[in-house]
N, C-alpha and C positions, 0 to 999 in steps of 0.2 A: 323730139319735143313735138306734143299736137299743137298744130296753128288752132287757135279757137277765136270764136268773135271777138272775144274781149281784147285777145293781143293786135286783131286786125282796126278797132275801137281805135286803142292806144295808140296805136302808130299813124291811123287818119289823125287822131287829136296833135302829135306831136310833130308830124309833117310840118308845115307850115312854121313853127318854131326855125327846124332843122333847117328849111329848104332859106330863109332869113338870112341865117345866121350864116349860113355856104361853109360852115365847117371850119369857119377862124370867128377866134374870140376878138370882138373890137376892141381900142384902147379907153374908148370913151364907157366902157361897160363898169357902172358902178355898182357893187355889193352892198346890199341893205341889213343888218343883222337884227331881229327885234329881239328881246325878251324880257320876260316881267318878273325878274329877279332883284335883288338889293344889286347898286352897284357897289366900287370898290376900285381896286388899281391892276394893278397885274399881278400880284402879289398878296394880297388881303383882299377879303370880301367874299363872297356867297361864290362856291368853285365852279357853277354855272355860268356867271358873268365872268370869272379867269379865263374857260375857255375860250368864251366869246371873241375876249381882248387878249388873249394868245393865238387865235386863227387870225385876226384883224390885222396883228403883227405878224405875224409869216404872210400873208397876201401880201401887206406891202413891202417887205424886205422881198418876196420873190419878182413883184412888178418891177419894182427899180429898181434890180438885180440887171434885167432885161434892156 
């Protein structure tokens, strides 16, 4: 793979994230999910927002899992 400016770019931009974060996820790390779908439940409604509220559901049964 050529190194080229852009991937040298990306990796100055995301440095600082990285160097942060020291390679562990904090407990206090909240996930925000938006989108501009009809809601519904987990079960009915626009399967856009099911997804949504089916990843929502596996993050939390995986966090307090832990």
């Amino acid at each position: 793979m050529k190194l080229t400016r852009r991937h040298v770019l990306a990796g100055a931009i995301a440095a600082p994230a990285l160097i942060k974060m020291g390679g562990t996820a904090r407990a206090a790390t909240t996930l925000k999910i938006s989108h501009q779908f009809p809601g519904g439940t987990i079960d009915d409604g626009d399967f856009r927002d099911r997804l949504v509220r089916k990843f929502a559901a596996g993050v939390e049964k995986a966090t307090t899992a832990n």
